[in-house]
C-alpha positions in Angstrom: 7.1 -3.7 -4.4 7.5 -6.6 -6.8 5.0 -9.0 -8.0 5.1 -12.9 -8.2 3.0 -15.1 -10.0 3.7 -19.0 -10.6 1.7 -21.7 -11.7 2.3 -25.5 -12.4 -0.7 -27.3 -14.6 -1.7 -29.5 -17.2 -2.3 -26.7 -19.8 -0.7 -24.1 -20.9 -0.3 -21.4 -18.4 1.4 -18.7 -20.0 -1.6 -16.4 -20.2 -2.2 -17.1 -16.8 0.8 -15.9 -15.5 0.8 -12.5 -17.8 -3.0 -12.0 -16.7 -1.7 -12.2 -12.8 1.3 -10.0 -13.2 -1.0 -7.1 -15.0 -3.2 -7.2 -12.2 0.2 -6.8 -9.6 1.3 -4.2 -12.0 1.0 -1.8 -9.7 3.5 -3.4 -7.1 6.4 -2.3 -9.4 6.8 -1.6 -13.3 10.8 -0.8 -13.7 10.6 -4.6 -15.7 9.0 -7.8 -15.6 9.2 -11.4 -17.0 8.3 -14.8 -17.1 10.0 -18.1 -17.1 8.7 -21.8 -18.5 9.9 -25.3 -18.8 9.7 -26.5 -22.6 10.8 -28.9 -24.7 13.5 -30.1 -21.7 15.0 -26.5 -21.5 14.0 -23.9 -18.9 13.4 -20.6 -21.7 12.6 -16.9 -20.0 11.2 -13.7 -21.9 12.2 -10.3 -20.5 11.4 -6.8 -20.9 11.9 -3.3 -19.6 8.9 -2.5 -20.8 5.2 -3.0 -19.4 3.3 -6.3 -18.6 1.4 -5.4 -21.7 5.0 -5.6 -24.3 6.1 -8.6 -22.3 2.5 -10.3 -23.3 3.0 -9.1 -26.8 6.9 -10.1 -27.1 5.8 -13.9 -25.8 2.7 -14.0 -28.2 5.6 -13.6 -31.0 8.0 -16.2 -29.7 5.8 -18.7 -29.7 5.9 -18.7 -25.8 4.1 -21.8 -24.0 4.4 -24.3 -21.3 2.4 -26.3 -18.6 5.1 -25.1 -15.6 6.4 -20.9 -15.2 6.9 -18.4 -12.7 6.6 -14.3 -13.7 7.7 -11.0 -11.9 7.1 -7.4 -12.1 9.7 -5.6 -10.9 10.6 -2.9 -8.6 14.0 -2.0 -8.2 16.4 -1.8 -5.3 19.5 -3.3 -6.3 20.8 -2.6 -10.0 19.4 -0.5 -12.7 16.1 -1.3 -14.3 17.4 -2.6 -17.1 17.0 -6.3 -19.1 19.8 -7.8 -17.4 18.3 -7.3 -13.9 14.7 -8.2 -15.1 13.3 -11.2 -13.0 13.2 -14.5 -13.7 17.0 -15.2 -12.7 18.7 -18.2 -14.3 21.5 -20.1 -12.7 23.5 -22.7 -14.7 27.1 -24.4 -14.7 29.9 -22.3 -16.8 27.5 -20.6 -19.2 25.5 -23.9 -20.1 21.9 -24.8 -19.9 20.7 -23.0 -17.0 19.0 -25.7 -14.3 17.7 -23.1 -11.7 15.0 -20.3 -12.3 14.0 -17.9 -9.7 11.6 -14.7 -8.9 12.0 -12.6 -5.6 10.2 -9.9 -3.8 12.0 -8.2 -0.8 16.0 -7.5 0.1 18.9 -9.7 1.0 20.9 -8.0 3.4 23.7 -10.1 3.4 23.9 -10.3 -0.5 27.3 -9.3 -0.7 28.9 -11.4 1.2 27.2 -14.5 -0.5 28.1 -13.1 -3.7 31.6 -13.2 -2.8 31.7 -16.6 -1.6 29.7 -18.2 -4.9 32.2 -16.1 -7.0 34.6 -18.1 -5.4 32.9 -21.3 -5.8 32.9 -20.6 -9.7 29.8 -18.9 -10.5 28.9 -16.2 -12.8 27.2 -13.1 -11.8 25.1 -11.5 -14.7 23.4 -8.8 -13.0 23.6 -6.6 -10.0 20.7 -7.8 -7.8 20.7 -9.5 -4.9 18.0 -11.9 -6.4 20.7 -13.8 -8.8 22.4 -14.2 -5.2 19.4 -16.6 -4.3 19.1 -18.5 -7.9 22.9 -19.4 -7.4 22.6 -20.6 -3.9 19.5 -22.5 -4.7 22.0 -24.3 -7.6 24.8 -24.8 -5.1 23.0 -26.7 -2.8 21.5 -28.8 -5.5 21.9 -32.6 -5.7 18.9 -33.8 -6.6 15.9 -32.6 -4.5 14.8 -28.9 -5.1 13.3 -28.8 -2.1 16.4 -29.2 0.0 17.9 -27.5 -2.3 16.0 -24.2 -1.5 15.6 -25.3 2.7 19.3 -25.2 2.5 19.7 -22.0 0.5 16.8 -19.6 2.8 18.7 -20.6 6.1 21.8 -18.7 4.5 19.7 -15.4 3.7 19.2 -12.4 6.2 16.6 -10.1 5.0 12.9 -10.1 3.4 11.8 -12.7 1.6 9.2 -13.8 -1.2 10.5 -16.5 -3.5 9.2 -19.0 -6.2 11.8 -21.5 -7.9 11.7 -24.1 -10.6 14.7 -26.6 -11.8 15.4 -27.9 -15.0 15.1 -31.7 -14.2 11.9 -31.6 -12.0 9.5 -30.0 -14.6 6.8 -30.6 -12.8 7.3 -28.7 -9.8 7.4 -25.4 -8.2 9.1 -24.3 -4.4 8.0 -21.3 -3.0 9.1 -19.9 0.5 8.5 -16.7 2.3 9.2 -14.6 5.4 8.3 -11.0 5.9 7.1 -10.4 2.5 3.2 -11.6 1.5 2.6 -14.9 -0.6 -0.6 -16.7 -1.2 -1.4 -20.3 -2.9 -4.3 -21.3 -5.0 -5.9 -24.4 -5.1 -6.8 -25.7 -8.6 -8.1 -28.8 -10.6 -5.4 -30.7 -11.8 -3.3 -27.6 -11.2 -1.6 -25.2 -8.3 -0.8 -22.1 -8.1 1.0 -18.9 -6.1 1.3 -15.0 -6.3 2.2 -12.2 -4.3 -1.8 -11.4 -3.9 -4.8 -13.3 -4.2 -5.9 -10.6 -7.0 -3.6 -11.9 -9.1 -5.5 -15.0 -9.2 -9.2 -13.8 -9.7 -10.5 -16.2 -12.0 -8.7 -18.8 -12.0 -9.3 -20.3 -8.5 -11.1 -19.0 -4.9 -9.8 -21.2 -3.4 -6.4 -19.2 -1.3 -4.0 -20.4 1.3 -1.9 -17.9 3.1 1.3 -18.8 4.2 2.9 -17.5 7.5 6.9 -16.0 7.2 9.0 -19.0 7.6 6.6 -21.6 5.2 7.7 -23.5 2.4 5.5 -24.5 0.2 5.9 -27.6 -2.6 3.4 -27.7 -5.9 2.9 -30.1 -8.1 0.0 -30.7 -10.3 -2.3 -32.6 -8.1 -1.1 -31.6 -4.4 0.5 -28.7 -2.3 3.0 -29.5 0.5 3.5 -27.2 3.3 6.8 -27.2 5.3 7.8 -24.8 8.4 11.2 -23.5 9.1 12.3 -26.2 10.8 11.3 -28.9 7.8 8.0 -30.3 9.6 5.0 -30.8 7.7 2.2 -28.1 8.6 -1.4 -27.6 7.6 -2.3 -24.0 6.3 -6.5 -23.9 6.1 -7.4 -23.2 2.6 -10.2 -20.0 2.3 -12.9 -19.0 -0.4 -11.6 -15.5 -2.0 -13.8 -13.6 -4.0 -11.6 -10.9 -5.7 -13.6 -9.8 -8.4 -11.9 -9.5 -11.6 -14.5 -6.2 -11.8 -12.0 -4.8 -9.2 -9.7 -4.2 -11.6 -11.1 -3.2 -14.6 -11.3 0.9 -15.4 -14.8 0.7 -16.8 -15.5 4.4 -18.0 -12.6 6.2 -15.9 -9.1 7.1 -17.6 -7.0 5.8 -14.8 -7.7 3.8 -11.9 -6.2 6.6 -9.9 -10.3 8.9 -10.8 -12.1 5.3 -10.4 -11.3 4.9 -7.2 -11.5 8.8 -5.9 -15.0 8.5 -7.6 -15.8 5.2 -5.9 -15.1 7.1 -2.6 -19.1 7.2 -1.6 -19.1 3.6 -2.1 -16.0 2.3 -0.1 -16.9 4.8 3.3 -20.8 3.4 3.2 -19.2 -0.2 2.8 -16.8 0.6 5.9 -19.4 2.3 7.4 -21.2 -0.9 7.5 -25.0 0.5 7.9 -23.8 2.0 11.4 -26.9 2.3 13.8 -24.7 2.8 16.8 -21.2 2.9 18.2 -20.4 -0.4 20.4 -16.8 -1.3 21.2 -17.6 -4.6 19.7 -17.2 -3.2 16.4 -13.2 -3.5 16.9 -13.3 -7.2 18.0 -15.5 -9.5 21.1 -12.1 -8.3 23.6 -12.6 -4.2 22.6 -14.3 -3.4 25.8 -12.0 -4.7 28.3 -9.2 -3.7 26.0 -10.8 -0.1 25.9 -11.3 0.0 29.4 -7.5 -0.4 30.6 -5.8 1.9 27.9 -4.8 5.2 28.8 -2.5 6.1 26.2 -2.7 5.3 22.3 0.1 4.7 20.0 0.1 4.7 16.5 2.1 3.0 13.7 1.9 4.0 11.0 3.8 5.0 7.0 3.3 7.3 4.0 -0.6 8.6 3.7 -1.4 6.0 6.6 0.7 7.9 8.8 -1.2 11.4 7.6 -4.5 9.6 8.8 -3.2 8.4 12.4 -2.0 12.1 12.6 -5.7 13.0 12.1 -6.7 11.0 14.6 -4.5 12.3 17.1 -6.6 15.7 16.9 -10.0 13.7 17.5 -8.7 11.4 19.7 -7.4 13.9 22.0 -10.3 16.4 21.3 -13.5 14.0 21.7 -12.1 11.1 23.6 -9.5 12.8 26.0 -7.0 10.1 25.4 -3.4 11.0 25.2 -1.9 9.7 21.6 1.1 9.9 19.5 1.6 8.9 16.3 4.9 7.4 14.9 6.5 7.0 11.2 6.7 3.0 11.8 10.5 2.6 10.4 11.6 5.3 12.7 10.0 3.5 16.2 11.4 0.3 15.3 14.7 1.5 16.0 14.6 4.1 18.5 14.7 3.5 22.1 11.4 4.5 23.4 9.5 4.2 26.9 6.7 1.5 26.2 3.8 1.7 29.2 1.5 -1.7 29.5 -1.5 0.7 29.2 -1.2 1.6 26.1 -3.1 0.5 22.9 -1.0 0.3 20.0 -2.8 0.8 16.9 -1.4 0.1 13.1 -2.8 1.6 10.1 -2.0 -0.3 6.7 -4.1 -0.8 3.8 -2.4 -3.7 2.4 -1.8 -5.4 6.3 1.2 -6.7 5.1 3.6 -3.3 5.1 6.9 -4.8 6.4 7.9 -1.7 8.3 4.4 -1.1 10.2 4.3 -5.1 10.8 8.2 -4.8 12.6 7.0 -1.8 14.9 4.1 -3.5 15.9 6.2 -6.2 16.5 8.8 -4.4 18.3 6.0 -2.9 20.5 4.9 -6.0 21.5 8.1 -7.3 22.7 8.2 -4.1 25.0 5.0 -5.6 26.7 2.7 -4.0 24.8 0.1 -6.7 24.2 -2.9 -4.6 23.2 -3.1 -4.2 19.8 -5.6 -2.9 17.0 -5.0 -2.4 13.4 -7.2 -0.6 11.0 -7.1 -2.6 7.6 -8.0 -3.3 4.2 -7.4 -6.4 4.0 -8.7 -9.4 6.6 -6.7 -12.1 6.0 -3.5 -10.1 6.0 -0.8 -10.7 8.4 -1.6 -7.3 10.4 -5.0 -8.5 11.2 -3.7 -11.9 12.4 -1.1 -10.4 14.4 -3.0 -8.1 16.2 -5.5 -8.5 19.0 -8.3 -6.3 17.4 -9.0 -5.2 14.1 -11.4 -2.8 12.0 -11.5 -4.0 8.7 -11.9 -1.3 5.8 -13.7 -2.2 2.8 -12.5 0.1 0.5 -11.7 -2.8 -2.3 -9.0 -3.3 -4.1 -7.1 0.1 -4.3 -4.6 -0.8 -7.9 -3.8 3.4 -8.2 0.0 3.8 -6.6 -1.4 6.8 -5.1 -3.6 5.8 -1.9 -7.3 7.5 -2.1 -10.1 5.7 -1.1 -8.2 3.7 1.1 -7.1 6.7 3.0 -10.7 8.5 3.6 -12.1 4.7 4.6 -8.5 4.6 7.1 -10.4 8.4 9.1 -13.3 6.7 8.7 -12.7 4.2 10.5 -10.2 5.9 13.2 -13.1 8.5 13.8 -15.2 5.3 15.0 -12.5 4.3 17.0 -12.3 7.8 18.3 -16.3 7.1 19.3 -15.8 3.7 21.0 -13.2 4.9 23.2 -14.7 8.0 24.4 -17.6 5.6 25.0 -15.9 3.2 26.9 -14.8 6.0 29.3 -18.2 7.8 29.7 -16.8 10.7 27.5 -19.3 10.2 25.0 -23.3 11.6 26.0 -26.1 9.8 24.2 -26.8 12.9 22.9 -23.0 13.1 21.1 -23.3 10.1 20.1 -26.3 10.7 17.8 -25.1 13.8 16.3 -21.7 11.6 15.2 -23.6 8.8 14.1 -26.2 10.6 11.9 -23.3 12.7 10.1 -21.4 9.7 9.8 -24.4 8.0 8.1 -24.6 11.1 6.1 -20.6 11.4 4.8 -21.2 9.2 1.4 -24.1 11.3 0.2 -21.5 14.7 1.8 -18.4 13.1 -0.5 -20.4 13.0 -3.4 -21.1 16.6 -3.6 -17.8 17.4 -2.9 -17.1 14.8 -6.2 -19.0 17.5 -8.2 -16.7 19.8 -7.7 -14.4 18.3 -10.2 -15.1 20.9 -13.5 -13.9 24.2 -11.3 -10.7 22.0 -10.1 -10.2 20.7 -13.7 -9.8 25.0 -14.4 -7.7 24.9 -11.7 -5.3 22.2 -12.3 -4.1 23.8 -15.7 -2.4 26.5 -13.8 -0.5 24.7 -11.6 0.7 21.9 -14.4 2.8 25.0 -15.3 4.3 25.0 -12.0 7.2 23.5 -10.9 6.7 24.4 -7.1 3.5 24.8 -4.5 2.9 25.4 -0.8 0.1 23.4 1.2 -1.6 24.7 4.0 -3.7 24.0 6.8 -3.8 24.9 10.1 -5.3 22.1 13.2 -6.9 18.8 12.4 -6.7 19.9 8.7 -2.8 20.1 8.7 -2.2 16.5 8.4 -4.7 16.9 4.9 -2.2 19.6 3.6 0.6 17.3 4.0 -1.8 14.5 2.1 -2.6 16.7 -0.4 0.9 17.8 -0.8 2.3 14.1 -0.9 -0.7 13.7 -3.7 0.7 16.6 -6.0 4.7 15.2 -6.1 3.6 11.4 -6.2 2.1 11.7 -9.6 2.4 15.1 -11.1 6.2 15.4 -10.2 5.8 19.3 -9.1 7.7 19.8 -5.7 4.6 20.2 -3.3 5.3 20.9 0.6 2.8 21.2 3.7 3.2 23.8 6.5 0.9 24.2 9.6 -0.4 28.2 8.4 0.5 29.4 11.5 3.8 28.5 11.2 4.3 30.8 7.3 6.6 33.5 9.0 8.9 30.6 10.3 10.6 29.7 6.9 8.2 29.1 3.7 6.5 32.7 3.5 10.4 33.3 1.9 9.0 30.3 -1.4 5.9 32.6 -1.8 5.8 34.4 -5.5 3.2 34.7 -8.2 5.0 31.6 -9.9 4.5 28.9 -6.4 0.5 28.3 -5.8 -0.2 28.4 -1.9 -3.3 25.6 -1.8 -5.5 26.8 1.4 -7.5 24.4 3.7 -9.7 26.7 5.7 -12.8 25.4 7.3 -15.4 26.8 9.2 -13.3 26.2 12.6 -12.0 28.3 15.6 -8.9 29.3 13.7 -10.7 30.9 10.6 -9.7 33.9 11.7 -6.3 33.2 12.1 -6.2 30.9 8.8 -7.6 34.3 7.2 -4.7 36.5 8.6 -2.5 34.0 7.0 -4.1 34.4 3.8 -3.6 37.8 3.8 0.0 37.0 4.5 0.5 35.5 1.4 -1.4 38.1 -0.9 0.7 40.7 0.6 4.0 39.1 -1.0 2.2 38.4 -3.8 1.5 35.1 -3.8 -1.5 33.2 -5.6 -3.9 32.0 -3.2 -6.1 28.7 -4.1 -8.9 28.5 -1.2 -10.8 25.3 -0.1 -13.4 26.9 2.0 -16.7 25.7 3.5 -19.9 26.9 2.6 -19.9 29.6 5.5 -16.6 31.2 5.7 -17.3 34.5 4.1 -13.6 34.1 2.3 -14.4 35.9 -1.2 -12.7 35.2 -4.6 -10.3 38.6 -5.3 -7.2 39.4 -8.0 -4.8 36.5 -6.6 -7.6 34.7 -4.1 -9.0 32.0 -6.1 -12.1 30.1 -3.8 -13.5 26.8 -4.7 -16.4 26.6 -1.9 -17.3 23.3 -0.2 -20.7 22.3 -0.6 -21.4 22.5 3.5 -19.5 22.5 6.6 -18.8 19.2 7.8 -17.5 19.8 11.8 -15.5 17.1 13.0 -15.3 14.9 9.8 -14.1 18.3 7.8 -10.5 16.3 6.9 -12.3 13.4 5.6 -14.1 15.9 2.5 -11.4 18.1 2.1 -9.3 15.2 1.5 -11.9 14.6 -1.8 -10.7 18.2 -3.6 -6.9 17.8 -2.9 -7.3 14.3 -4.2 -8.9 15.4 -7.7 -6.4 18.7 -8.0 -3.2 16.4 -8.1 -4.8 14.0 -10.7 -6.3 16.7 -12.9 -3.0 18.1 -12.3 -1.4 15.0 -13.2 -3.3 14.6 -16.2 -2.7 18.1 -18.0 1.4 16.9 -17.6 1.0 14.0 -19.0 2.4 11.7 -16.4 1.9 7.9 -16.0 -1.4 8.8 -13.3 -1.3 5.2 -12.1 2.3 4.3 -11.9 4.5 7.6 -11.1 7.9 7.3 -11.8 10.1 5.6 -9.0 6.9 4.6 -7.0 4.7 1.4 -6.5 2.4 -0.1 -3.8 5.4 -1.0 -1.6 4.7 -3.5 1.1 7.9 -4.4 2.1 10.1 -1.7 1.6 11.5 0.4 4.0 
């Protein structure tokens, strides 16, 4: 989704703002641009073009000022061209424009607003509902742009981040926000906001995180804080370390192979130097919580929703506990039977995905009050919302294509898996052990899989021929197929599905020639055999086998069988490392087509999207 940053100061803060929109880069890259007051004139610089051209492109004009807001866009309404590029102006009959804006979300009633400034006079120059807001925020002008902008969000239906600045109060910056994320940071002599506290690394620690409905006023010396209703509110400020480290490739091509490499690293950090599993590691109220479910439900999109599919298998295997798992835009509005027992769990790296945020939402107006979310991020607005949490400490994840955050998301859901067949006395001390000492021992396991990377790099060269491939895995390895087939198309481009094996002679054995790969998950489980019958399937059409198999399988490399063998078998945490192999076949993949690794065509981090 789009990324703000806005700063008001005593110095220049130009390079600032470009710093803060490379780092939210990754939100969306269709165009960006930045917006300053100088020399009594509001001046913007534009570009289709990366964050990178934009810095470039200022640097040339001569580009400076002490008050500016910058974007980096993603788009939804109107082509990705200049015209559309954020900040929007809004002036009177093609003067001197007063009003500048930036927005992340959707207006759903843009249209009809449209129509009725058209009628009051003003000029639309681009097709986005964004210019919608910048022209509102002018008509209700007089002379405070504060009222100005309380009058103009009561008018909008939709999703939400905005920062504005006006002509005749240089000094001064309005931001405002419901139901997409927005931060401020707390600065000498100067203030400053952004769509994510990374964007500020460096520039102050010091974060305050507004709630949907705030309004926030910055000046150089103070903040003001408003709610929906106009009062004045309080928002505690915290100490946020995002280390500017974080974001830096160090000796990695793309941040896409950093962060599968620093895979070890982020499951030992969410592992948290585990002795034992406690119910208390989910939050003081887990027990009790625990204790009365008898059904989980969870929330979930895109890979997260491939990791609560995961879970289902070991929740239902090791814990007993009935589960099902939803695509969180598509339980929002369905009718469904909600049952007080239940634990409702989300699963979000970010915290703040809009759609996962609504459905837990919506569950808890069904009287659904126990809720858990497993997260990335503490402070986001899924962790406050929520009644438990496990917090993930993957880092900062700036690759569009989820990785480390997804392994630390099973993680994390197999220790949930742990505390609740604990809680109801499905768990021997024995068990217990056995999953804590392999859990302890999964960094060290992912790292050997890592060293697998030169025999995938040989394989990736065939398949960045292909235009087509075929994913398979049968069990609690199914949902990894689908990840590993979401991995290939999100940066590679190649169409890549996922099909239960099993299920080959119902409709995708008819893709199967020597020119579509068939990638096979096939662990050391009960349905080996089966998953071997389904191999030979595919040989017999002539199809071009790509094997992931453990250590022990006995599957050997023939004419059209390649085998890549796993370094050991890994029982009930297999999905976790044979996520690590699809991970690095898409980006080798990737890499031998020449796409963008980092930010795929059409893609971003999208947090409030549906």
């Amino acid at each position: 989704m789009c990324g703000i940053v806005g700063a008001v100061s005593k110095r220049n803060i130009v390079p600032i703002l470009l710093e803060g929109l490379q780092r939210l880069e990754y939100r969306g890259y269709d165009s960006c641009g930045v917006a300053v007051f100088k020399d009594g004139e509001l001046r913007r610089a534009r570009s289709t073009a990366r964050v990178a051209q934009l810095a470039q492109q200022v640097s040339e004009g001569g580009f400076d000022g002490l008050t500016g807001i910058a974007h980096t866009r993603w788009a939804t309404h109107g082509a990705p061209v200049t015209h559309n590029a954020h900040p929007h102006f809004s002036g009177v009959n093609g003067g001197k424009p007063k009003i500048a804006l930036v927005h992340n979300g959707i207006i759903e009633n843009h249209d009809e607003l449209r129509a009725m400034l058209q009628a009051a006079g003003y000029v639309f120059d681009s097709q986005t509902d964004t210019e919608v807001i910048a022209h509102l925020v002018h008509h209700h002008y007089e002379s405070d742009l504060l009222q100005a902008v309380q009058s103009a969000i009561k008018l909008l239906k939709g999703a939400y981040a905005i920062a504005v600045m006006c002509r005749d109060e240089p000094h001064r910056l309005i931001t405002a926000r419901d139901g997409s994320p927005l931060v401020l940071g707390l600065g000498h002599s100067e203030n400053f906001l952004a769509s994510d506290a990374l964007a500020l690394a460096g520039t102050t620690d010091q974060i305050i995180y507004l709630e949907d409905g705030d309004i926030a006023d910055l000046q150089v010396d103070r903040i003001w804080i408003y709610d929906q209703a106009g009062n004045p509110i309080e928002r505690q400020a915290q100490t946020v370390y995002a280390h500017t480290a974080a974001v830096e490739l160090g000796p990695y091509r793309h941040f896409m192979q950093k962060e599968i490499f620093e895979q070890p690293r982020a499951v030992a950090d969410t592992l948290d130097d585990l002795q034992a599993i406690s119910p208390e590691l989910f939050g003081d109220r887990a027990y009790g919580i625990f204790k009365s479910t008898r059904r989980v439900l969870i929330l979930a999109c895109g890979t997260s929703y491939f990791a609560g599919m995961t879970a289902k298998y070991w929740m239902e295997s090791i814990a007993k506990m009935p589960v099902e798992v939803e695509i969180a835009s598509e339980y929002r509005y369905r009718d469904s039977v909600p049952d007080k027992d239940t634990l409702v769990v989300t699963i979000s790296q970010s915290g703040e995905t809009a759609d996962t945020l609504a459905a837990l939402k919506h569950a808890q107006s069904l009287g659904m009050p126990n809720t858990l979310t497993i997260c990335n991020v503490s402070t986001s607005a899924m962790v406050r919302a929520c009644a438990l949490s496990y917090i993930t400490h993957a880092g900062v994840e700036v690759g569009v294509a989820s990785t480390k955050a997804f392994t630390t998301q099973l993680t994390a859901l197999f220790l949930l898996t742990l505390a609740m067949a604990q809680v109801h006395g499905r768990l021997t001390e024995q068990a217990e052990a056995e999953h804590v000492r392999a859990l302890r021992h999964l960094p060290v396991a992912i790292g050997s899989v890592l060293a697998l990377e030169p025999q995938i790099i040989a394989w990736s060269e065939r398949f960045a021929g292909c235009e087509d491939a075929l994913f398979l895995g049968r069990g609690m390895h199914y949902p990894i197929a689908l990840e590993g087939a979401l991995k290939l198309k999100e940066i590679s481009y190649i169409h890549a599905e996922a099909y239960p094996a099993g299920e080959l002679k119902h409709g995708p054995l008819a893709l199967v020639t020597d020119q579509m790969p068939v990638v096979t998950i096939a662990p050391n489980d009960a349905l080996l055999e089966k998953l071997k019958s389904n191999i030979q399937e595919v040989r017999a059409r002539g199809g071009e086998l790509y094997v992931f198999a453990d250590a022990d399988t006995k599957i050997k490399a023939a004419e059209g069988l390649h085998v890549i063998r796993m370094p050991e078998h890994y029982g009930h945490l297999s999905p976790i490392l044979h996520t690590i192999p699809l991970q690095l076949l898409a980006y080798h993949t990737a890499c031998a087509r020449g796409t963008d690794v980092d930010k795929p065509r059409n893609l971003a981090k999208s947090v409030t999207v549906e």
